[in-house]
N, C-alpha and C positions, 0 to 999 in steps of 0.2 A: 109254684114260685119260679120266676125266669131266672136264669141261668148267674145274668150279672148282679140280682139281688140277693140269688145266695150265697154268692162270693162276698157280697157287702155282710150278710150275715154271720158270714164264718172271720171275714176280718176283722169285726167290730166284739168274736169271743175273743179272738188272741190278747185284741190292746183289753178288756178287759181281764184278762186273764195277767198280763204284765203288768198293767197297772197296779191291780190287789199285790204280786209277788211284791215292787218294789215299795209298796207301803204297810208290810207284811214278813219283812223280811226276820224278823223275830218270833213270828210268829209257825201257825199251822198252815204247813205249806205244802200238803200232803196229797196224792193222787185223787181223793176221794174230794178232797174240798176243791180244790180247781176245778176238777168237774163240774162240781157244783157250782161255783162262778161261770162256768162256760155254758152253763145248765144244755152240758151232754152228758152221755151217759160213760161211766167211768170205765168199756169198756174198748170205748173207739178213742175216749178222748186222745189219750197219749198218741196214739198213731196219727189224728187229726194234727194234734202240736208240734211232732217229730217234721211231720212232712209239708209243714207251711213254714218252721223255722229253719231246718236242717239239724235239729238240734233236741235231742233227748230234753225231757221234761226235767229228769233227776240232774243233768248236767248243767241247764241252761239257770237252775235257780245253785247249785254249789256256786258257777263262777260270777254270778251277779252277789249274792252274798259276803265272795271269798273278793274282788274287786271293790264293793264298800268298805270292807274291813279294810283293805291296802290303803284307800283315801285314810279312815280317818285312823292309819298307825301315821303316816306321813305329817296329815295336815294337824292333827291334834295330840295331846298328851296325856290320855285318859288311856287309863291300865290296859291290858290285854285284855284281863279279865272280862272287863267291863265291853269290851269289844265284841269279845267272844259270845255273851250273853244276846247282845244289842242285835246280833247277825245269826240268832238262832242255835248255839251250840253251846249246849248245858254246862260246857266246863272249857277252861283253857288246854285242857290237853287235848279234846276232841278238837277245838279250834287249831292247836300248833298242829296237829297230826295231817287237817284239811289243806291247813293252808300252806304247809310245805310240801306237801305232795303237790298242790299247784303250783307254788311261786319256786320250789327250790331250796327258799330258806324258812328257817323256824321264824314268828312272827317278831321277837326281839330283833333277829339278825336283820330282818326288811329294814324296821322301823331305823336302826343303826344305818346299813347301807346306803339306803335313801336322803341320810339327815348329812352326811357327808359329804365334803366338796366332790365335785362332778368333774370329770374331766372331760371338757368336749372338744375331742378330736375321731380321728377316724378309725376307732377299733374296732373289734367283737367281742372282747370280753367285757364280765362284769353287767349282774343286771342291768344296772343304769349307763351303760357306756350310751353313745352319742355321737354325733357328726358333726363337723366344724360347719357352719353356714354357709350357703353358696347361692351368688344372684344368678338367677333363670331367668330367663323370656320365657311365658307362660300364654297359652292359647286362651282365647275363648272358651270357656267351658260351659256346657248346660247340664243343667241337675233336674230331676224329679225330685219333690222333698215334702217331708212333714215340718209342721212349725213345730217349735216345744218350748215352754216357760217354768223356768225353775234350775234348777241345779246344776249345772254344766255336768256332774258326774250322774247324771240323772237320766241322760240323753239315749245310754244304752237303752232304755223303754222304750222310746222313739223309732232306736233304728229296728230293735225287734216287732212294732209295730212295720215300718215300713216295708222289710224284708218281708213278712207275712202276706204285705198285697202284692208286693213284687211276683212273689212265686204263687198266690191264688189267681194272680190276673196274665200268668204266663211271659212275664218281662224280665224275670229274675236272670236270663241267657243272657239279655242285651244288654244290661247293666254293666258298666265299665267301672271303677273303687268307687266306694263309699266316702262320703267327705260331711265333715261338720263345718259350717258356720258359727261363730260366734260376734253378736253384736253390742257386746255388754261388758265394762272393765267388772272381774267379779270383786275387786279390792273395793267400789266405790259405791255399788250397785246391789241393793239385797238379794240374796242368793235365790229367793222364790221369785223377783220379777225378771232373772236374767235371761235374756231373748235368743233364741237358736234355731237353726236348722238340723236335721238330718235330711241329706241325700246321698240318690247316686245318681252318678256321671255318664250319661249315656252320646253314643257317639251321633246319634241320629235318635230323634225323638219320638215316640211310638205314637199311630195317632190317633190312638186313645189311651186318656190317663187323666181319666176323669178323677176326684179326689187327691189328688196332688201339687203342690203348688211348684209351677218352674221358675225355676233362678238359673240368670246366667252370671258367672262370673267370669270379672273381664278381664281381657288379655293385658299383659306388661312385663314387669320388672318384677321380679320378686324377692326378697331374700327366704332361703329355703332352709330350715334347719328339721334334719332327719334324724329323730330321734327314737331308741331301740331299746325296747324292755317295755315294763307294767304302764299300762294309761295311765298309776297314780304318779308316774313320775314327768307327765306333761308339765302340772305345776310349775316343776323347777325350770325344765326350758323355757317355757314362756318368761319368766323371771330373766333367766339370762339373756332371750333374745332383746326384750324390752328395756332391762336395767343394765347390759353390761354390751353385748355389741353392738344394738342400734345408736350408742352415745357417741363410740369409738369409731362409727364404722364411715363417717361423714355424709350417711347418706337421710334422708326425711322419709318416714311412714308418708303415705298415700289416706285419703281421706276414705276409705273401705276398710271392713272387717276383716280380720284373722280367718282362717279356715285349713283346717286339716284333712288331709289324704290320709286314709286308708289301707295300705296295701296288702293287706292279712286281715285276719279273722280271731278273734276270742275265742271262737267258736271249735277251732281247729289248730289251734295255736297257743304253744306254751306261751305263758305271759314273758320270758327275758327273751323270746321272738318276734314277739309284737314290733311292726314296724308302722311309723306315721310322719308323716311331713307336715311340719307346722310352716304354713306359707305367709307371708307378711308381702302385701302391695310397697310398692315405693315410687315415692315423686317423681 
């Protein structure tokens, strides 16, 4: 087999390998059965997964399990309990013990912090603290990217698919942040057909990068709101970029999609560190 087909081979176990974790997240999710999805052998698998994500097998399914749970203590009001179950963890104490070891707080305490007004100015404390808005001039950017349809919280599959060929195909160096696209209001739009990008941002474009689709995103104005702690609490900023400062602000949205930077990792990053720029175009 040539060199570039078994690179196509070993990418095409990762995204199955994600794909099964995040429609499986309740389920057996155990070293011996992902191998067996990835149909290698459960003694190389894990090292194969480590070293095309950057990211331990046991760790990379804790915080995609422990990050759904975050969405839905935020977005819905179904018990802990039931939470707990939905994401694989037999009981609410084994669920409160995981997920505060990740997030900080006990799952009650999340669901509470999160559902409270926000204050968006320039702090560091406080999971959900936030950044006041600020208009940027924004370059031309070019992306390498995967399409994705379905869930905006979904998309982590995506970038772990990406990131997998990034670093089999030796570009993972060149890569400058990771950024999402989003083309789809999800208030209006059912959540299975909502349309997305994941990329990354490279300064100069490799030239090969067969399997990837490029987008540029164009240069302007932007209003830039930087917001700090867990992905589940994007939600609320977009709510307030859209319903409370773009009405005030006198300025018009631009006829282009939202799209988020990047600038950390899940991967290596407490979630109330997580940093991402939600970017908005303007007229």
């Amino acid at each position: 087999m040539r060199a570039d087909q078994n690179k196509a081979a070993y990418e095409k176990r990762i995204q199955r390998v994600f794909r099964y974790i995040f429609n499986n997240l309740d389920g057996d999710l155990s070293l011996d059965t992902l191998a067996d999805v990835a149909c290698m052998s459960r003694f190389h698998w894990h090292r194969v997964f480590q070293s095309m994500t950057g990211e331990p097998l046991a760790a990379a399914i804790r915080r995609i399990r422990l990050s759904r749970a975050s969405v839905d203590l935020l977005q819905t009001n179904d018990a802990i309990a039931e939470i707990s179950v939905r994401y694989g963890y037999p009981t609410a104490q084994s669920f409160t013990r995981a997920f505060k070891a990740e997030y900080g707080l006990a799952p009650g305490g999340f669901r509470d912090n999160g559902n409270a007004p926000i204050v968006f100015a320039p702090k560091d404390e406080g999971v959900f603290s936030m950044h006041q808005i600020h208009i940027k001039e924004m370059p031309e950017q070019t992306m390498l990217a995967l399409a994705n349809k379905g869930p905006y919280h979904d998309l982590g599959m995506t970038f772990g698919n990406l990131v997998a060929m990034l670093v089999s195909r030796g570009l993972i160096g060149q890569a400058g942040p990771f950024a999402g696209i989003y083309y789809d209001d999800p208030g209006i739009v059912p959540a299975e057909e909502l349309r997305s990008h994941a990329g990354a941002i490279f300064q100069t474009l490799p030239e090969t990068h067969d399997g990837f689709e490029t987008l540029r995103i164009p240069a302007g104005r932007f209003a830039v709101l930087r917001h700090k702690g867990p992905y589940a609490g994007l939600k609320v900023a977009y709510m307030y970029l859209f319903g409370e400062w773009l009405p005030s602000s006198g300025e018009e949205a631009a006829n282009t999609p939202c799209y988020d930077i990047f600038h950390n990792s899940p991967t290596n990053t407490a979630p109330e560190d997580l940093i991402v720029d939600v970017c908005l175009q303007l007229a």
